[in-house]
C-alpha positions as CSV (number, residue, x, y, z in Angstrom):
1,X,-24.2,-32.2,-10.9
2,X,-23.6,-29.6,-8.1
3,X,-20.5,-27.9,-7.9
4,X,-20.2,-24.9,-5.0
5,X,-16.7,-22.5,-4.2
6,X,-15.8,-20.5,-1.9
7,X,-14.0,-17.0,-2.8
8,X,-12.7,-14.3,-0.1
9,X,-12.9,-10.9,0.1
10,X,-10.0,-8.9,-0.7
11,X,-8.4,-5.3,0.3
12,X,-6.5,-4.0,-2.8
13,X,-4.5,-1.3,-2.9
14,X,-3.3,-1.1,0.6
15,X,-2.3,2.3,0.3
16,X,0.8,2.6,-1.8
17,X,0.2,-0.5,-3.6
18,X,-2.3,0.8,-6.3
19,X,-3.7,-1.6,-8.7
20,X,-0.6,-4.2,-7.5
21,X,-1.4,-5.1,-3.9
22,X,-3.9,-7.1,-2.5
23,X,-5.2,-8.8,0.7
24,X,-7.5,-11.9,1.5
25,X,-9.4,-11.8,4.4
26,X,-12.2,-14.3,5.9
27,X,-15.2,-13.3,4.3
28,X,-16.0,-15.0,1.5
29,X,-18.8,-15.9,-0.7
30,X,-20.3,-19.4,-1.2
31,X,-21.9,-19.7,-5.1
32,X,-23.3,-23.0,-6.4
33,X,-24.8,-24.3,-9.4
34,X,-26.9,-27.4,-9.9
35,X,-27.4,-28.8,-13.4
36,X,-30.7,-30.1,-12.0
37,X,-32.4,-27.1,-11.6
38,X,-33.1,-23.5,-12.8
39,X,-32.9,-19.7,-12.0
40,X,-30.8,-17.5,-10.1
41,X,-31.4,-17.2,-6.4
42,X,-29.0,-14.5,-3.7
43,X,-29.0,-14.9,-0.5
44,X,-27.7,-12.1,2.4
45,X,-26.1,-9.3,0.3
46,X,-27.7,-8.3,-3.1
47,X,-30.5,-9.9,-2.0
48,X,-33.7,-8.0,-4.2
49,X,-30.8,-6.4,-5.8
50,X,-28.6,-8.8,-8.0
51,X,-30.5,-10.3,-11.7
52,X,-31.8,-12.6,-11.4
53,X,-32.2,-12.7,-15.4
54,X,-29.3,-14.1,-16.1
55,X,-27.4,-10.6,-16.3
56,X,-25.6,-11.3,-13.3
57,X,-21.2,-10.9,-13.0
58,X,-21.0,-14.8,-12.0
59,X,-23.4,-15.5,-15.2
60,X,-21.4,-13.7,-17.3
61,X,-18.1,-15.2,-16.5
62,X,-19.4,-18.8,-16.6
63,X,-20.2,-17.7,-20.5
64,X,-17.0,-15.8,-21.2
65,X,-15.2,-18.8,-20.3
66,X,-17.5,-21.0,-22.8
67,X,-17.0,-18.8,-25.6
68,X,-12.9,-18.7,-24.7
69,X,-13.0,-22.5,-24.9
70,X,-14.4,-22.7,-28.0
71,X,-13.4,-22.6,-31.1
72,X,-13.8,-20.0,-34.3
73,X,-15.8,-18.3,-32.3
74,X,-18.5,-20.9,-31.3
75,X,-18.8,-21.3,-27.5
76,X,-18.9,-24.0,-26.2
77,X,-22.1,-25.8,-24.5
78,X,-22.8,-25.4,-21.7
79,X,-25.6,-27.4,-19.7
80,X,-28.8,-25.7,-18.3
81,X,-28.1,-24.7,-14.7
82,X,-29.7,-23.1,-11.3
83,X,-27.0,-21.0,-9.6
84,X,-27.2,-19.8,-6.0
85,X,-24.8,-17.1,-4.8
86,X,-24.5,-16.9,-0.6
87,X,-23.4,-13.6,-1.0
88,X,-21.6,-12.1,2.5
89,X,-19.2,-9.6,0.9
90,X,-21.1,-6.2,0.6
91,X,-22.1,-4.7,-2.9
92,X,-19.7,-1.7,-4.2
93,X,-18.1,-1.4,-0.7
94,X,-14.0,-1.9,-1.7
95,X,-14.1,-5.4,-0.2
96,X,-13.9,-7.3,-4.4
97,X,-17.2,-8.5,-4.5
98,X,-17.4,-8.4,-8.5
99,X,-13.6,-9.9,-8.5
100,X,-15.1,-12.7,-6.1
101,X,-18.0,-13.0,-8.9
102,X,-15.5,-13.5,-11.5
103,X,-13.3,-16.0,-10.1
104,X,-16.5,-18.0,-8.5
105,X,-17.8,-18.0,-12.4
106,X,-14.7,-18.7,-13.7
107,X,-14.0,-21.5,-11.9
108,X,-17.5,-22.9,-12.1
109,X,-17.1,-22.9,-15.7
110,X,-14.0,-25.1,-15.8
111,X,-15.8,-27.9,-14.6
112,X,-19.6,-27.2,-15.9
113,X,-17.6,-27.8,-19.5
114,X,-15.8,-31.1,-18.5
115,X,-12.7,-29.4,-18.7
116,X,-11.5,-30.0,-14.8
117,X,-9.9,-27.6,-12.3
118,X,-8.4,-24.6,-14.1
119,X,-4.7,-23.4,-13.7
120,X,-4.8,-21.0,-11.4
121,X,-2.8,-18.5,-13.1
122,X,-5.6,-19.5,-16.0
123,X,-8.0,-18.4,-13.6
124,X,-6.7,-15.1,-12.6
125,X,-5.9,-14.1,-16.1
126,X,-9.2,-14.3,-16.9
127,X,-11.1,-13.0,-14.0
128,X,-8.3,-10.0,-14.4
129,X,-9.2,-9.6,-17.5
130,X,-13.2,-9.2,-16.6
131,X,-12.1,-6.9,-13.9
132,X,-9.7,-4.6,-16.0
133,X,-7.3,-4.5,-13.1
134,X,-5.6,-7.5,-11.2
135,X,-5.4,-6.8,-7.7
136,X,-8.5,-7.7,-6.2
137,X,-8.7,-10.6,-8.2
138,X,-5.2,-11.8,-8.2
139,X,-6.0,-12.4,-3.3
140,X,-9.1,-13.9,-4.4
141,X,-7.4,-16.8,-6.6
142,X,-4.6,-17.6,-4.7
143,X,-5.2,-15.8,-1.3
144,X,-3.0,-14.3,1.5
145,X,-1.3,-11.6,-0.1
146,X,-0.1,-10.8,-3.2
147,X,1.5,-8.1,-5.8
148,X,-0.2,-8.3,-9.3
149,X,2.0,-6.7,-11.7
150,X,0.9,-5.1,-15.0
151,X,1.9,-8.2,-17.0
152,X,0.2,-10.7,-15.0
153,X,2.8,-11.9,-12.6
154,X,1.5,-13.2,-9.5
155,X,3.9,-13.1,-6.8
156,X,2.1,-14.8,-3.5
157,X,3.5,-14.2,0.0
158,X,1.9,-15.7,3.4
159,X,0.7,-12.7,5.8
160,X,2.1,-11.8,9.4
161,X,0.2,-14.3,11.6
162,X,0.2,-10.8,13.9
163,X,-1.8,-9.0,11.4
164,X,-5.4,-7.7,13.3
165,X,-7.5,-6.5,10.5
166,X,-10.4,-4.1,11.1
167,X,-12.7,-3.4,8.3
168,X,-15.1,-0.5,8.8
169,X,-17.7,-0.5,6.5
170,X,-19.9,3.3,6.3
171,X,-23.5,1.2,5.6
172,X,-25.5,4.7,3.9
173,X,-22.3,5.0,1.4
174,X,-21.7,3.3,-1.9
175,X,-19.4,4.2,-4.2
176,X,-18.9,2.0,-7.5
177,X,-15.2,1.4,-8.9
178,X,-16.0,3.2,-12.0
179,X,-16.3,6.6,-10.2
180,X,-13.6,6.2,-8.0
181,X,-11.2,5.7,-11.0
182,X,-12.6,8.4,-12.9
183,X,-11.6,10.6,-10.2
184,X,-7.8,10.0,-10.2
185,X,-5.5,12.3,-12.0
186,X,-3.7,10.8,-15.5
187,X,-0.8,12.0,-14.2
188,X,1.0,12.2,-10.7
189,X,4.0,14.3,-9.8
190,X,7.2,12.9,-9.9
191,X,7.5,13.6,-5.8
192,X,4.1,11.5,-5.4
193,X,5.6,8.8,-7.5
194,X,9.0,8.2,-5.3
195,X,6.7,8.3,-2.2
196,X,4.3,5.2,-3.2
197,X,7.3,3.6,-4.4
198,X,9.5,3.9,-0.8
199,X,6.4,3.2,1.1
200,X,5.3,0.1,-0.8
201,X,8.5,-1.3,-0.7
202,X,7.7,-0.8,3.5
203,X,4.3,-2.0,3.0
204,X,5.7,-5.8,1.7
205,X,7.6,-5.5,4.8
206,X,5.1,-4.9,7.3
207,X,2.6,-7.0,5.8
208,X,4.5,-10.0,5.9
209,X,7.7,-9.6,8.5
210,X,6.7,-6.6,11.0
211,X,3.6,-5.1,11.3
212,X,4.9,-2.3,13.7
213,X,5.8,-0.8,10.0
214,X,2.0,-0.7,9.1
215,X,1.4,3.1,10.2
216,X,4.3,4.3,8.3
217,X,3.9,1.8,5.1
218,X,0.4,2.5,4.2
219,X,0.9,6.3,3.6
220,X,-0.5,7.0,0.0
221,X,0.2,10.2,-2.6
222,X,-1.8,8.5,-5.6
223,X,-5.3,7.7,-5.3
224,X,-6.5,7.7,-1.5
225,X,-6.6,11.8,-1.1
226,X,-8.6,11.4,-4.9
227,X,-11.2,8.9,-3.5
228,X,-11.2,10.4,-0.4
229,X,-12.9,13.7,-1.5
230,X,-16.0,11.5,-2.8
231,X,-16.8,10.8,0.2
232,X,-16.7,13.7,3.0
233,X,-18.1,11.2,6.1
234,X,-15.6,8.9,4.8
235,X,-12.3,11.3,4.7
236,X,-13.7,12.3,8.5
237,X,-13.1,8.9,9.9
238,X,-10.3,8.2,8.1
239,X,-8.4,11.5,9.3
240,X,-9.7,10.5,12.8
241,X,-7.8,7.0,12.9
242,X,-4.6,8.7,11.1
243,X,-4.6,11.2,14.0
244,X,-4.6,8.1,16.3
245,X,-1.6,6.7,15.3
246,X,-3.8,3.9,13.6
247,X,-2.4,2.0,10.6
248,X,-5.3,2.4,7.9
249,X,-6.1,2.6,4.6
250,X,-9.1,3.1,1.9
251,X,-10.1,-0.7,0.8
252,X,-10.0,-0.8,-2.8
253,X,-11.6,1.7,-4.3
254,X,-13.6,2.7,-1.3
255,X,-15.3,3.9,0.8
256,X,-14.6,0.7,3.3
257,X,-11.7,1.4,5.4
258,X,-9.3,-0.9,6.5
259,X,-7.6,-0.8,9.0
260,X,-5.1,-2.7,11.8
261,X,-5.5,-3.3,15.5
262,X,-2.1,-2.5,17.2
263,X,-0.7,-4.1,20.5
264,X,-2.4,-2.6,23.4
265,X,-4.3,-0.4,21.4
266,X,-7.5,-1.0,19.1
267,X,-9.3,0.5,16.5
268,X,-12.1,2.4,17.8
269,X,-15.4,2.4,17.0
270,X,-16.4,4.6,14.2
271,X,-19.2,6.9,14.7
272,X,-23.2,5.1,14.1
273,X,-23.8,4.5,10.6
274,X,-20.6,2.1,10.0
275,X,-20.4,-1.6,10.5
276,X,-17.4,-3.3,12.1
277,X,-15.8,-6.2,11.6
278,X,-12.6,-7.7,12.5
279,X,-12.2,-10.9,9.9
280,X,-8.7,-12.9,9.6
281,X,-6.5,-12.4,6.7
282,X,-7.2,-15.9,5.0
283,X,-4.4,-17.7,3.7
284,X,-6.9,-19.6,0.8
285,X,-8.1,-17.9,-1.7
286,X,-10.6,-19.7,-4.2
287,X,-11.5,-23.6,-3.4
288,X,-14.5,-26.2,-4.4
289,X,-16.9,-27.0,-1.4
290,X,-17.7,-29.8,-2.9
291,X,-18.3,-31.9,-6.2
């Protein structure tokens, strides 16, 4: 048996939309597994970097699901396997590369057990739950975009067809999700807290009816001035494009920015050191490439 999906990268947060919003866009990951064979094999990013022991995320969420389908605590068994990650979503960069690993080894699981397609909502609940927050993985299950609220709603809602993402990508800078939330206060001020609200409610807007909005909707008081200060060359850039008049915002948890071309105006080029690319938003989020 060889079974191979395809997951996207996602944008969370989107500025006001902390830990709720999230964006697919068209880069995605290709993992398969063949019951035939052995080992763990990367291609393109994490390539010489990734285990290849075993220890990986996808491996990991391919046996969480196991031992949640067992019973009294016995997983259930699961067949020997090779599995093969394409990887083309860059390593702690903001851009949902361990959600993608999660939903990819979630979903793999499903049907390495006999137990067919998961419910999608299955799916998200548990790659959420691997994550410890739902955004990123709530685009990569169902794609487009989508608010993920702290219960596990799912509200899905199809992307302006106008929408010009740019994602800028600083290639010396890393910085992993678990020091980017340490770095957020436990508390926000009560002024901070009506802000995000106001401009997320914008934010649905322009995401999905009128883009124009974008510049105004993505404004942040929570976590992007937090993240920001980890990352000086990063904070530079950013303050660069807001003094353009360019709708952006910090990707996740950072340090990739994303941010929007605008009608007779683009994004410019960051200085040397980033990469550029300019992906769709994808309306799919995880699907079966075959088997």
């Amino acid at each position: 048996m060889r079974l191979t999906v395809r997951v996207p990268a996602t944008a969370a947060n989107l500025g006001p939309g902390f830990d709720s919003f999230g964006l697919a866009i068209d880069l995605c990951n290709e993992v398969t597994v063949d019951t035939e064979s052995a080992g763990v094999t990367w291609e393109q990013e994490g390539d010489g970097e990734l285990p290849t022991d075993g220890g990986d995320l996808v491996t990991g969420a391919i046996h969480t699901v196991a031992r949640l389908a067992g019973r009294e605590g016995e997983p259930l068994d699961l067949p020997p396997f090779a599995l093969h990650g394409l990887n083309r979503i860059p390593l702690e960069r903001g851009l949902g590369s361990s959600s993608a690993a999660a939903v990819a080894g979630a979903a793999l699981a499903y049907r390495l057990l006999g137990l067919g397609d998961p419910d999608p909502h299955t799916l998200f609940s548990v790659a959420a739950e691997l994550e410890g927050h739902p955004d990123n993985a709530a685009a990569a299950v169902f794609g487009g975009f989508t608010i993920a609220m702290p219960d596990g709603f799912v509200r899905r809602l199809e992307p302006h067809p106008r929408l010009r993402p740019v994602v800028l990508i600083p290639d010396a800078v890393r910085l992993p999700t678990a020091e980017a939330r340490a770095a957020l206060p436990q508390e926000v001020p009560m002024q901070a807290a009506t802000s995000n609200a106001a401009h997320a409610a914008l934010a649905v807007v322009a995401l999905t009816q009128d883009p124009s909005l974008l510049r105004e909707a993505l404004v942040d008081r929570i976590h992007q001035p937090h993240r920001l200060a980890l990352v000086p060359q990063v904070r530079e850039v950013f303050d660069s494009l807001v003094g353009e008049d360019i709708p952006v915002c910090v990707s996740g948890s950072g340090p990739t920015l994303l941010a929007f071309d605008v009608p007779g105006r683009d994004v410019p080029d960051p200085p040397e050191g980033w990469r550029v690319l300019r992906p769709s938003t994808r309306s799919a989020g995880l699907e079966f490439v075959d088997g």
